[in-house]
N, C-alpha and C positions, 0 to 999 in steps of 0.2 A: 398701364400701371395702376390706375385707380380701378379698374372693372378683371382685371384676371385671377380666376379663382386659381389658377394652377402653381402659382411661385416661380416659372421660370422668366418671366419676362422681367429683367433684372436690370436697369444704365449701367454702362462702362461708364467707368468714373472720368475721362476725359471725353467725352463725347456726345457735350453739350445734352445731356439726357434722354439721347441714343442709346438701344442696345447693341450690343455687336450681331452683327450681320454673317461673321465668319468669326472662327475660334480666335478668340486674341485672352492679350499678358497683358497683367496688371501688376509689376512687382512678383510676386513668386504665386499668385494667382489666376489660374486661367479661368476665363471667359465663356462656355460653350456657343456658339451661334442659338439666337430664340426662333423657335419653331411657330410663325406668324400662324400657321392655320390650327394649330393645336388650341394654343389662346384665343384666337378667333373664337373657335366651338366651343370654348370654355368662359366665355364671359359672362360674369353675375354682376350682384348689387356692391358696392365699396364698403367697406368694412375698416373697425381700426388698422386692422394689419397692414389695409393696401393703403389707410392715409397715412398712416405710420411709415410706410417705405420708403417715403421721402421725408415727412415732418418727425419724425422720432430723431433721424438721422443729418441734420440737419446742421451746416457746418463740421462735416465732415466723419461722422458718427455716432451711436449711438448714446442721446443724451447731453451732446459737447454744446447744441447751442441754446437749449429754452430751461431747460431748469424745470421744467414742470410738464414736458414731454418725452418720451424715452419707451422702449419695447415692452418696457413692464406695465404700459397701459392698453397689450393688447388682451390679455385675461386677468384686469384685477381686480381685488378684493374690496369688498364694501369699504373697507379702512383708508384706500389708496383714493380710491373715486368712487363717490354717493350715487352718479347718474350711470358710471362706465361697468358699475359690480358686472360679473357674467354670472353672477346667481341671483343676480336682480332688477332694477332696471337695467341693464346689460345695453343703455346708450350705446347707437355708433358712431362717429363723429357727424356724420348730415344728420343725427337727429336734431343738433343746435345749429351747423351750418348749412341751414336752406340755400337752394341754388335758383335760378332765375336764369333760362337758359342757357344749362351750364354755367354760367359765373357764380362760384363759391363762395360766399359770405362771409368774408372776414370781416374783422374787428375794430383794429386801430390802424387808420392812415389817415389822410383828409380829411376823412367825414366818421364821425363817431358814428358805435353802433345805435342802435335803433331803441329804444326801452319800451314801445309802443306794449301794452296787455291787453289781449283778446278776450283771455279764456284761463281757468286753470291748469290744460295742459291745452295750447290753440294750436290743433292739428291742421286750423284751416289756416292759420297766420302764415301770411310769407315770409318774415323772419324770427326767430327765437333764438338771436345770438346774442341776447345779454340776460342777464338773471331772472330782471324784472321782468321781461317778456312772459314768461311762465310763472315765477313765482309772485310779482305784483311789488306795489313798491311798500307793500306790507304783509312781508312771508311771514314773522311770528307770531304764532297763533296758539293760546292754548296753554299758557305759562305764566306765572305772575310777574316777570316782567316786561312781557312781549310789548308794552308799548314805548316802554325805557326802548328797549332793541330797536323797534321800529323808527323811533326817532331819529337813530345813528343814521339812516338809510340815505340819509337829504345829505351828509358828507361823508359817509365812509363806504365804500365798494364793498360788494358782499365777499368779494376774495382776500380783501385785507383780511374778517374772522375767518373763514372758512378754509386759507390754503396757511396754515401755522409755518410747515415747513417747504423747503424747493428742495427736491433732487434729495426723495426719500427712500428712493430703492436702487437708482444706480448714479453715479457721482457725474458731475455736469462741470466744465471749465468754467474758471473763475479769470484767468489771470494769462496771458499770453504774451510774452518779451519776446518779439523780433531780434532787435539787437544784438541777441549772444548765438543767434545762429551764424553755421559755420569755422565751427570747434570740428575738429578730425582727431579722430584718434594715428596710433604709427602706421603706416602705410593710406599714409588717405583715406581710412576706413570711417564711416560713420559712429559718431556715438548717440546711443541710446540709452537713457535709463527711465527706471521705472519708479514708482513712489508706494507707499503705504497701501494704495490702494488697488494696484496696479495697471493702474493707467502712466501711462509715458510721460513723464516728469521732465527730460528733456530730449530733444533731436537735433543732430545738426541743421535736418534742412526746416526747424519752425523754431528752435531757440527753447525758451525755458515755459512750460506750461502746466496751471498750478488749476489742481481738480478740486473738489470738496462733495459733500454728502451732507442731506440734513442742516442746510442753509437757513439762514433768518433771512424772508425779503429784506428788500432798500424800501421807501414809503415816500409818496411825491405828490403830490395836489394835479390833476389830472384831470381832463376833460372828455378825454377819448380821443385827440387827436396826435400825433406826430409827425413832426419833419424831422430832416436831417442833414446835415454838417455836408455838401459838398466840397466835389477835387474842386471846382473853383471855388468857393469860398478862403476869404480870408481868416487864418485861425490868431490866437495869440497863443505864443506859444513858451510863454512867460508861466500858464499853468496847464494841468491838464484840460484835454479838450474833450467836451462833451457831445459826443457822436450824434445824441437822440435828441433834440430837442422836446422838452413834454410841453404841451400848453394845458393851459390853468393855470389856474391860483385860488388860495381861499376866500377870494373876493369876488370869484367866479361865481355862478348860482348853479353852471351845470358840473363843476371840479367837485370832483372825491377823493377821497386820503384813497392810494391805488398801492398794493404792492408789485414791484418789480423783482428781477434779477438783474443782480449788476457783473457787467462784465469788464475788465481791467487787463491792461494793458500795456505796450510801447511800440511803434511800429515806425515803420520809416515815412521822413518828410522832405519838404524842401525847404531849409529855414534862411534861403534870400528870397525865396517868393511867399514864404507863410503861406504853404497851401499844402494838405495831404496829397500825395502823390498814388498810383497804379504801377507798380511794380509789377514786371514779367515772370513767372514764377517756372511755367510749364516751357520744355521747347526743349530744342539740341544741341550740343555744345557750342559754343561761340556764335547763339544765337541772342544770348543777354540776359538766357534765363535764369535767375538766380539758383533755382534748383541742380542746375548744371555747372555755370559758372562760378556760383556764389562771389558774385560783383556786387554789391547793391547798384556805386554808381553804374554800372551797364545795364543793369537790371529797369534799375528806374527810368535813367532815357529810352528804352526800348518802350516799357508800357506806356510812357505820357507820350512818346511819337505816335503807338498804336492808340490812343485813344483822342489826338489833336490839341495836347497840352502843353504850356512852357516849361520847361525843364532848367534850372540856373547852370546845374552841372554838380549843386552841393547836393551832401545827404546827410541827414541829421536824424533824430531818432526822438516822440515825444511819446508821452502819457496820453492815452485814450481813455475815457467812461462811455462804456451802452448800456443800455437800460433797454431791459424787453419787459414787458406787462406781465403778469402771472394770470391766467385764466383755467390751468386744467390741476388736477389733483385736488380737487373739490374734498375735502374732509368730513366727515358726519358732526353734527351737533355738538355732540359730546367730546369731540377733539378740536375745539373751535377754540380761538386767540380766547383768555380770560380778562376779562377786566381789569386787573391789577397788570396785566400783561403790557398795558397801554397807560394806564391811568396812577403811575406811579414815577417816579421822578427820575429814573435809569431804564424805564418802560423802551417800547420799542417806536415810540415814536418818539423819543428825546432829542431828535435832531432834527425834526419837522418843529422849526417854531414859528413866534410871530402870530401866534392864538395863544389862547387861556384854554387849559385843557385842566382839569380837577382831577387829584392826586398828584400832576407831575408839576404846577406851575407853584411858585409859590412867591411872598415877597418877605423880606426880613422883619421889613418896618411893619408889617402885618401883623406877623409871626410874634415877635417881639410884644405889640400890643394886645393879641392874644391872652399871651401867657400870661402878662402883668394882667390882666381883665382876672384869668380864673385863680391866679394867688391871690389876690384882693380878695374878689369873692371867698375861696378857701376860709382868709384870713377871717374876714367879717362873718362865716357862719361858724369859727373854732369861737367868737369871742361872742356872737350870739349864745351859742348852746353856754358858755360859759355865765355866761348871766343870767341866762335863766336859772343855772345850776343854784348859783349864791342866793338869786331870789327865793327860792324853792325853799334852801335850805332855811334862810331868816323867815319864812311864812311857817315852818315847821317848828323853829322854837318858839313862838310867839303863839 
């Protein structure tokens, strides 16, 4: 998958990231069997298209799960991505994801990425998957206010200016309701419809699912690490539950103002044991698979059986939030977040508080004493110039 220049080596989408072996159906799609020795003689170096064959697609399509990944970053344009242009630096993904024995250098899990700088482009560094690795922790250079700029660098991520928008060329899920699947139309037929955009707005067998284009990030104090919301964990489910845990805080010394994508939801629970459950989706009728059966409850005790979970026997339905990091569609300079973008009082960080930020913080009792300061003033220099006026005049008739 990662090394075949030929395009046919392709997963069947049920089979664990297997290709088929012999011609198979996917729905009204067939399969051809992959020709292992054709690929074989045909393997090169990875390229977007072959990390794209799975991360472009990623949650079940193209663009549906990162907001900031998608097909359109296998040839594009300076405007799309600064390091990706194919008429410029024409980056391929390993040129920032260094490998070490095969293992691929991601980003955010347990352990932040690396900020370590070698070099101004460090060919010889082992990794170069954060900005500053290449660029330094002082890229503005050259500009009168590159040190203003530079300063922001100690709490703001260089993707909060630099990625303005998510999901600017093809539209990316926002919003995904469990709950309403399982609507039929007359004769037990499926319904389908479509939205503005043309992507599938609802299905029977996924419920109601809401796309968008040309997104504003979410903005979170962030350190480069993530966990997340385990089937055993306890949830409360009095609000929505937040999937991603991010750590940091502005109190943090390694935390950055970081933008994300938010993704939103409802999906099935258990709400006598307050724990998200694993529902059975794939399988054969009166096997429990909701795509079959459309049972939730049979559904659900079948996954928590398969995966050695308690099941109470209820099924209840809550609000989910995930948050994925924004790192690709890098912008040029000159389509970078503005100042006022941020530093104005409806700006896009207005719901990131709990600091003092200029333009957007302000106080009444402040404000208030302000204004009386420059009316006074005002006042006192209308009845200055005014006396000098009268003086002037009585020194001229005398």
């Amino acid at each position: 998958m990662c090394h075949d220049t030929t395009g046919t080596y392709k997963k069947f989408p049920t089979s664990c990231g297997n290709p088929p072996y012999t011609e198979k159906k996917f729905g009204k799609k067939i399969f051809p069997p992959v020709n292992l020795k054709k690929v074989a003689r045909n393997v090169g170096l990875s390229s977007r298209a072959t990390c794209g064959a799975c991360h472009f697609k990623g949650g079940g399509g193209d663009g549906v799960k990162h907001g900031d990944l998608d097909s359109s970053l296998v040839n594009p344009d300076r405007s799309l991505d600064v390091h990706m242009d194919a008429k410029g630096l024409n980056f391929t993904c390993t040129r920032c994801h260094t490998e070490n024995g095969h293992q691929i250098e991601g980003r955010y899990y347990s352990t932040p990425a690396t900020v370590t700088h070698s070099s101004a482009m460090p060919a010889d560094s082992p990794s170069r998957i954060a900005c500053e690795s290449c660029h330094s922790g002082h890229p503005h250079k050259g500009k009168k206010n590159s040190t203003l700029l530079n300063n922001h660098i100690a709490k703001i991520a260089c993707e909060t200016c630099h990625v303005p928008l998510l999901a600017r060329k093809k539209p990316t899920l926002v919003w995904w309701d469990w709950s309403t699947a399982g609507k039929f139309k007359e004769g037990h037929k499926y319904i389908v419809k479509k939205d503005a955009l043309g992507k599938v707005s609802y299905h029977t067998k996924k419920g109601n699912l809401g796309w968008a284009k040309n997104i504003q990030p979410e903005y979170a104090w962030f350190n480069g690490v993530i966990t997340h919301v385990l089937a055993t964990d306890k949830i409360d489910d009095g609000k929505p539950v937040r999937l991603t845990i991010l750590h940091g805080n502005k109190n943090d010394p390694q935390s950055k103002i970081t933008p994300f994508k938010m993704m939103r939801g409802k999906q099935v629970y258990d709400p006598v044991n307050k724990t998200l459950v694993v529902p059975k989706l794939f399988g054969p009728k009166g096997s429990g698979a909701y795509w079959k059966d459309f049972d939730w409850q049979k559904s659900v005790a079948a996954g928590q059986q398969a995966v050695h979970r308690k099941f109470s026997g209820k099924v209840g339905f809550i609000k989910t939030e995930y948050l994925r990091p924004v790192a690709h569609m890098i912008s040029p300079a000159k389509d970078a977040v503005s100042c006022e973008s941020c530093h104005s009082r409806n700006g896009r960080l207005k719901k990131l508080t709990g600091f003092y930020m200029p333009g957007r913080d302000f106080s009444k009792r402040l404000d208030r004493i302000g204004w009386l300061s420059c009316l006074s003033l005002l006042v006192l220099v209308g009845l200055h110039g005014a006396l000098r006026i009268i003086s002037s005049k009585g020194r001229h008739k005398s």
